[in-house]
N, C-alpha and C positions, 0 to 999 in steps of 0.2 A: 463452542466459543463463537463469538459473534465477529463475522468478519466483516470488512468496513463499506463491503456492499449492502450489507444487511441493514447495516447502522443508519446506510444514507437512503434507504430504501424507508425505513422506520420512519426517517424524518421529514422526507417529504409527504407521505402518506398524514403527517401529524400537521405540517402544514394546508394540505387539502381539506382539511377539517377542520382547521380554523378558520379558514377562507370562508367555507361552507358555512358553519357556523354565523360568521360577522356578517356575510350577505344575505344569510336568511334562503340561501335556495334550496332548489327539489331536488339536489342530486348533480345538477352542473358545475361543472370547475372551470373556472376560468384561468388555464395554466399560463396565460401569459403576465399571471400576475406572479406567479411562483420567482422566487431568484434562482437565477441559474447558479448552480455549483459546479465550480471545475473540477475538472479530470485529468490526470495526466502529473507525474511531476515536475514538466516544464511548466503548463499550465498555471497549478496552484504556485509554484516561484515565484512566475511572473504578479499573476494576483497579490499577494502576500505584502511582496514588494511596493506596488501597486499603492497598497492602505497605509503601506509605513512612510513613502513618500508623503502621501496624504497629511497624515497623521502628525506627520513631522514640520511641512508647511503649515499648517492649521497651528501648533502648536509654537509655533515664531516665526510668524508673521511679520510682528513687529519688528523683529531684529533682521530680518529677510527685508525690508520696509528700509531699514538705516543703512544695508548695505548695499541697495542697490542704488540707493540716493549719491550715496559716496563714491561708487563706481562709477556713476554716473556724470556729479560734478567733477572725478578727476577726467573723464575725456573730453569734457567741456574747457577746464583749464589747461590741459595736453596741449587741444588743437587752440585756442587761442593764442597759447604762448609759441607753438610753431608757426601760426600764423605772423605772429608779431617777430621773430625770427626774420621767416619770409621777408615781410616787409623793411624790416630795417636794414638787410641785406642785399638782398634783389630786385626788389620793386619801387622803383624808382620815381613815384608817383606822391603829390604830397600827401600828408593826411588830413581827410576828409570828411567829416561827418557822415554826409550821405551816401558816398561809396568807399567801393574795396574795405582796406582792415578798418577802417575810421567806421563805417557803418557797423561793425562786427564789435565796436567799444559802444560805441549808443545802443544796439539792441542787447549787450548782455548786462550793459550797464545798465537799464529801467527792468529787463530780468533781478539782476540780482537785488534791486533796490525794495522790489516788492517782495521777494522773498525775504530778506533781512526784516523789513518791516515789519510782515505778517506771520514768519516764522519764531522771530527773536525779537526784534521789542513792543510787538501790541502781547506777544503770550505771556512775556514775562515781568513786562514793565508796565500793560495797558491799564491793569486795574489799579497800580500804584499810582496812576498821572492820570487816571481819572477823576480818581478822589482826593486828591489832593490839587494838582496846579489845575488843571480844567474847572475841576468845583469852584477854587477859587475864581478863577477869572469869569466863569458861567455867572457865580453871584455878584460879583462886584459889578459888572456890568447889567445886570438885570437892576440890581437899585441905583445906578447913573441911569438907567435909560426909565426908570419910572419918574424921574426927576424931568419935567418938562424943558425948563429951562437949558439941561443940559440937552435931552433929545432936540428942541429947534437948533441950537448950535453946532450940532455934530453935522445936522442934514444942511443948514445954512452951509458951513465947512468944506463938505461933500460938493457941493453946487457952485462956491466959488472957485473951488480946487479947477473943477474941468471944464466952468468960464473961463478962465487962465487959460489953461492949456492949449481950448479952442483958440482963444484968439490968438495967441502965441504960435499955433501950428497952423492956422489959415492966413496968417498975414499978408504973405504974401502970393495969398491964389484965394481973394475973400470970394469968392463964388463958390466955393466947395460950403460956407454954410446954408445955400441956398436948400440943400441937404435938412439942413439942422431946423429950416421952415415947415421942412414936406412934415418931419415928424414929430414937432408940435401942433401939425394940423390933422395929423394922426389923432394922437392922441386927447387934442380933445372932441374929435368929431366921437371918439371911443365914448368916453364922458357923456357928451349929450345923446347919445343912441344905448346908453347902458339900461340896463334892466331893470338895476334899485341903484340908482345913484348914492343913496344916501348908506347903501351898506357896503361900499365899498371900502375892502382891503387896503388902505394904499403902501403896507408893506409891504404885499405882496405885487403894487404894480413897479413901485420906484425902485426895490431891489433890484426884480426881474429886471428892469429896464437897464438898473447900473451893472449886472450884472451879462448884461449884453452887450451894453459900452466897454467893459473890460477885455470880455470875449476880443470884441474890433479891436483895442489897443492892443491886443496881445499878439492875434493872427496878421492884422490890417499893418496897425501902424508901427506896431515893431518889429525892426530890420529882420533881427534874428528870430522873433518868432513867427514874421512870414516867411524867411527860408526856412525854417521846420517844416512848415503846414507845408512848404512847396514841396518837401523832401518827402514826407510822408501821403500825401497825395500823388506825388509822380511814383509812389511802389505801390497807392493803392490802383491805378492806373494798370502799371506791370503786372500786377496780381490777378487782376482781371484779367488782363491780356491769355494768358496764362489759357482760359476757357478758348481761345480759339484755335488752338492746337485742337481740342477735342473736339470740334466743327469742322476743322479743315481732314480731320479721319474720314467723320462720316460725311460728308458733305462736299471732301472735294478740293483742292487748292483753289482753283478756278474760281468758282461762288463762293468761297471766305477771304482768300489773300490779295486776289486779281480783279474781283471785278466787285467783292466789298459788300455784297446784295445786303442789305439791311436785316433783313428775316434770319438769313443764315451769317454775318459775322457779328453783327452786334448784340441779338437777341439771346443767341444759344449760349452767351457766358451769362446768364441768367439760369442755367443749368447750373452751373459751377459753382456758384454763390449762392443758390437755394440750399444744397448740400452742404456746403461748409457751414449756414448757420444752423440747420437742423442740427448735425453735427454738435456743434458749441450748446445748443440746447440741450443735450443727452448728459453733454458732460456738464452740463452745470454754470458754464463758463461765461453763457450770452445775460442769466438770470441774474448771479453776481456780480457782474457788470453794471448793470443799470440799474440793481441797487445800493450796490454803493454809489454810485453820481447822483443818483436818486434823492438820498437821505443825502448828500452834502446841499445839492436846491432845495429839500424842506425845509434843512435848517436854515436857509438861507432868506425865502419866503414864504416862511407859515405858511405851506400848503400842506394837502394830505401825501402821505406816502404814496399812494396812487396816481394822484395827478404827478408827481415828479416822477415817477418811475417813468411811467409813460410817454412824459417831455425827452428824457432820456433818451427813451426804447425807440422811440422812430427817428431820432439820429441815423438810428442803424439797420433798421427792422422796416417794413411796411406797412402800413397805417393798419393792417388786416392780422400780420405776427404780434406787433407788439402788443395789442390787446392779450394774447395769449399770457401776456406777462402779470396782468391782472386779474383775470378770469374768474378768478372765486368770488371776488367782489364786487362784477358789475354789479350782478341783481338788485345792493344795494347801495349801489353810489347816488348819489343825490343828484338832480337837472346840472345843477354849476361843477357840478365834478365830469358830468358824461359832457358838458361843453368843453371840457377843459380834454378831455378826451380825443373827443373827433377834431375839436380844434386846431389842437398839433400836429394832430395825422393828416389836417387837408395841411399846413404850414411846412410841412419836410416830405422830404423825400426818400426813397428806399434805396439802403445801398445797393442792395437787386441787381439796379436798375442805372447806374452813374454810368457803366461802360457804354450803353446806350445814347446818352449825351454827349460823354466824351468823343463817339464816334461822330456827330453830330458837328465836333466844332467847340462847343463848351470848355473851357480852362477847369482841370480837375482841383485845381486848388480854390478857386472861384465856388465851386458847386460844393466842398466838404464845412468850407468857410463858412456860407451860407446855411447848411445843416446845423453843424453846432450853435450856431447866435441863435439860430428860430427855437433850442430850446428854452431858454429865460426869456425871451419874447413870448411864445407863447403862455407862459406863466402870465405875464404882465398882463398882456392884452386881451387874454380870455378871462383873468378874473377883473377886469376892467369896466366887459360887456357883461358879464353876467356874474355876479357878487354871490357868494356864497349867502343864505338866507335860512340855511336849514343845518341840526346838528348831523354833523358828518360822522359815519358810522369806520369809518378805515382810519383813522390818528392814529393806527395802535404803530408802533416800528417794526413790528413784525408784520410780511406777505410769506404765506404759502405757498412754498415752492409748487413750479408746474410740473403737475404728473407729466412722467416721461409717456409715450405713446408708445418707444420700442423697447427691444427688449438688450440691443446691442447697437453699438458705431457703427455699424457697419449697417445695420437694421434702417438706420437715421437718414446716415448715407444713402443707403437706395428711395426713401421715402422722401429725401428734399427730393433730389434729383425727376421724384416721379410728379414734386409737386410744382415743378417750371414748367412743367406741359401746361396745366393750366393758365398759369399767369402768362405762356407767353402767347397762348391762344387768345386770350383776353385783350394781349397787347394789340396784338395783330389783327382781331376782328375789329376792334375800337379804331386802327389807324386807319383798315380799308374803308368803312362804313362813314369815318367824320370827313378824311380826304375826299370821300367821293360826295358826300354831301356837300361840302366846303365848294367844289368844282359846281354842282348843281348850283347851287346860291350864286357863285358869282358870274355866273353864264345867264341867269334871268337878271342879275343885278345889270349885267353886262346888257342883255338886251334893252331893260327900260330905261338902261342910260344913255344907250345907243337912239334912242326916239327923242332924247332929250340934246343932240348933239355931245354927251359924254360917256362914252362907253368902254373908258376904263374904268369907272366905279364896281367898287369891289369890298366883301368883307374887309380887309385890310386897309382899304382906305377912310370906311366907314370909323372900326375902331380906332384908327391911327386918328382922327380930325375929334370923339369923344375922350379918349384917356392924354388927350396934348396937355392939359393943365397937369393932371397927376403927376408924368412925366417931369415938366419942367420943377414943381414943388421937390420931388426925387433929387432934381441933380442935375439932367439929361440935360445937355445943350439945346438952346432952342430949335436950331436947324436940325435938330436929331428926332424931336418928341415924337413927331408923326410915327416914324419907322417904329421906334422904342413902344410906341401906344398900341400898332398895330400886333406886335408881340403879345404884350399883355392881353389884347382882345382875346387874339386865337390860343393862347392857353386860359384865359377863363370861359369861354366858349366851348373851345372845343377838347384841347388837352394840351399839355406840354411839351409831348413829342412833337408833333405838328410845329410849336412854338420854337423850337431848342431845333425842329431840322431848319427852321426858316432862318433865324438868327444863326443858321452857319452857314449859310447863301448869302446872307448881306453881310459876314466879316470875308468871304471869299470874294466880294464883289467890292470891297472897300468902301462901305457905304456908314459903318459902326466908328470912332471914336476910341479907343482903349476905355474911356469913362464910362459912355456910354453898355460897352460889353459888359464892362462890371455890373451897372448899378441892371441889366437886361435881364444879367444873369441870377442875380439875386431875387428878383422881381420873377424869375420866373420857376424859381428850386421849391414847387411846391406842389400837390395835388387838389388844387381848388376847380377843380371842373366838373360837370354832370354827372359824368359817371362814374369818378371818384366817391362822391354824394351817395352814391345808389349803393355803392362796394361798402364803403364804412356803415353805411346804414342795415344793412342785410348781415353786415357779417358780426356786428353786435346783439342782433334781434337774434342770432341763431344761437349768442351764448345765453343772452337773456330774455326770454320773450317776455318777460315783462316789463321790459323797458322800452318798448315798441310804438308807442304814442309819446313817450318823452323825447324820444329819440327822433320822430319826425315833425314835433314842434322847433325841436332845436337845431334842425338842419338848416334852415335859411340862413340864421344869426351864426352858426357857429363857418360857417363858408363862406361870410364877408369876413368874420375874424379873422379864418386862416390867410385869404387875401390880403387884411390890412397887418399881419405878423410879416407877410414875405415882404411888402412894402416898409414894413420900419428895420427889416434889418437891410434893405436896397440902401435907403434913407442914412444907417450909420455905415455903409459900406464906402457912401458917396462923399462924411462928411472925414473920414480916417486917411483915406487913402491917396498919399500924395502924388501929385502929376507925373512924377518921376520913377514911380515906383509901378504903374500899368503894365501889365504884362500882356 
């Protein structure tokens, strides 16, 4: 009788042969392809056990899926309703939106509202209100708006609405529309410097544009939605902050808390934040994001799903990530879609990178404010300067999710974290290399001025006495322009940082205006300088090398665009924002 050594001795001997066999070899076994079989009756237990777990998660999932949702939103509601206990009992503080329990009602309250939405009435009710009240309203208004008559009156309507307004909310400070000049001088310098004048969108510029004017009435000029912006800007602040604990480990109280060294407190939270959006990228989370905002601006002005994603993505991303969010399509996006591209990337800034300015001096609400408007601006004023002329191969509503890179969160995790070495090497070679040039220049400026009896001439004075008109057209008091111009010099010159350390030198020195900081700051929340140029430029040609001669035909035009974006959202920051409400 066969005993059960015998058995398993048979079996794997049967196994070796088929190995042998599928591999085609001469007699070698490769055992470590074999499965091991346990031994032992603790062993096979454990095993056994092992597959029936298995077996048994595999097998309801789903219902494992429903209950840990539920377990989950009951400690969600547990500790809220102790919290709210808490509060109504002991905590003797009022309620608050932005802090203590009031904060804990606004973040579970825009939680829960998007899960109701997206769990319960787009699953169950979206295709019913698609096709019915949506269809409806979709067609009625596509045949009012093929009706001319009706179309000029809607837009006449639109234009009188926010002449009203303006004059009604400048009345009594009319020098804030001096604002409302700089950006019809904007706009039509766009105009005559465009590419095909005559194929211009203009639905896609006058949206964008009202759609950046709302942006300001919403964050700017209303009360309650500049205390938002100020609330959620002073945690994205805190969030950041958050990265210098993990500097002050490695680096020391001393050189992060005490004495502030720029390299090590404000750079290293550029660590922290590379991480968390890899992070959001693994999970899906950063992709989803911006397109759905995405597809709300297409719909909004007849752009491609690409250009609006994009406008999106560098909200929040770096002119260099957010590309990734595209990526299967550069090869064939068209000249006016890669403008509309690099455009918004040199136009915003990377959330990266805010803790940096903020360290600087900059108002965090100032700088977030500034990002979101430059997304429908840059819509507007890239398809302005260069008009779409060719049929666009991306309209479909679907983009290809981005392959992941890692294989876990935690994979991601180490991968942002490994990818702030570089960005902050980059930062740091670019500030020593322009600062020390910037000194060079103005020490010969300094000499030839010195032979001419004036030897405080200097880049900053140079720029400050060229961009005085710009300035004053913005907003900028006239005894301000000089300062305000010589800002914009040195961040279109040299870089922003350099620009954003200087403009917190002259608000510590009482030299800025409250007006002035605003429209400084706006004017300067962007990456239109040299080496920005070279970064967006290289780091497109490495997704597509074929798009490498379009790409530096369109670099000149597409980097006074981003310039004159950060300038028109300066322009409605200067014409929204009342005297009394400068921070």
């Amino acid at each position: 009788m066969e005993t059960d050594e015998t058995r398993r001795d048979r079996k794997t001997e049967k196994i070796e042969m088929d190995v042998q066999k599928k591999n085609g070899s001469n007699g070698t076994i490769n055992h470590d392809l074999l499965d091991y079989e346990p031994s032992g009756w603790l062993e096979v237990t454990l095993s056994k056990m092992g597959h029936s777990t298995e077996d048994f998660i595999r097998n309801n999932i789903s219902s494992m899926k429903i209950i840990s949702l539920f377990i989950l939103n009951g400690l969600v509601i547990g500790f809220f309703f102790a919290c709210m206990y808490y509060w109504m009992y002991h905590d003797n503080r009022p309620l608050e939106l932005c802090n203590g329990f009031g904060s804990l009602i606004a973040f579970l309250g825009i939680i829960y509202f998007f899960l109701i939405y997206f769990q319960v009435l787009k699953r169950f009710f979206g295709k019913w209100f698609e096709r019915t009240i949506w269809r409806r309203v979709k067609n009625s208004w596509s045949k009012l708006w093929k009706i001319p008559i009706y179309k000029w009156c809607f837009c006449v309507a639109i234009s009188l609405a926010i002449a009203l307004f303006l004059y009604w909310d400048t009345r009594d400070n009319p020098q804030r529309l001096i604002s409302l000049l700089g950006l019809s001088v904007l706009l039509l310098l766009g105009f005559l410097f465009s590419l095909h004048p005559g194929r211009i969108n203009w639905r896609s510029v006058t949206v964008g544009l009202f759609v950046q004017f709302l942006f300001g009435l919403v964050f700017i000029r209303w009360d309650a939605g500049r205390m938002a912006l100020q609330c959620f800007s002073n945690k994205v602040a805190t969030f950041l902050s958050y990265g210098v604990d993990g500097a002050a480990f490695v680096f020391g109280d001393f050189l992060v808390r005490q004495e502030q060294v720029f390299a090590f407190n404000a750079l290293t939270v550029i660590f922290f934040f590379s991480m968390l959006v890899e992070v959001l990228f693994y999970w899906g989370a950063m992709q989803w994001f911006c397109l759905k905002l995405g597809g709300v601006l297409q719909a909004a002005t007849a752009t491609t799903v690409c250009e609006s994603m994009i406008a999106v993505g560098n909200v929040f991303l770096g002119m260099s990530e957010s590309v990734l969010l595209i990526k299967p399509y550069i090869p064939v996006l068209t000249p006016s879609e890669l403008h509309v591209v690099m455009s918004s990337g040199f136009a915003t800034v990377s959330g990266t990178i805010l803790a940096a300015y903020i360290n600087f001096g900059a108002e965090p609400a100032h700088l977030v404010t500034a990002s979101v408007m430059s997304a429908p601006a840059a819509l507007c004023f890239s398809k302005l300067m260069y008009p779409e002329t060719r049929r666009s191969l991306t309209t479909v509503d679907n983009i290809p999710s981005v392959e992941r890179q890692d294989q876990s969160a935690l994979s991601a995790a180490t991968r942002g974290a490994t990818n702030g070495i570089s960005l902050i090497l980059n930062i740091i070679a670019n500030l020593v290399a322009f600062v020390a040039f910037i000194s060079f220049v103005n020490g010969f400026l300094g000499y030839c001025g010195g032979l001419l009896g004036n030897p405080e001439i200097n880049l900053e004075w140079i720029f400050g006495k060229i961009f005085i008109p710009l300035c004053w057209l913005m907003g900028v008091p006239w005894e301000e322009c000089e300062l305000v111009g010589s800002l914009i010099g040195l961040k279109t010159v040299v870089n922003e940082f350099v620009a954003y350390q200087r403009m917190g030198e002259m608000k510590r020195e009482g030299l800025l205006s409250p007006r002035s900081e605003l429209i400084a700051t706006y004017s300067l929340c962007g990456f239109t300088n040299p080496s920005s140029a070279g970064i967006m430029i290289g780091a497109i040609s490495a997704m597509a090398p074929n798009q490498r001669e379009t790409l530096s035909s369109l670099a000149v035009r597409a980097f006074f665009t981003g310039c004159a974006i950060c300038f028109m959202t300066a322009c409605i920051g200067g014409i929204l924002m009342p005297e009394d409400s400068f921070v």
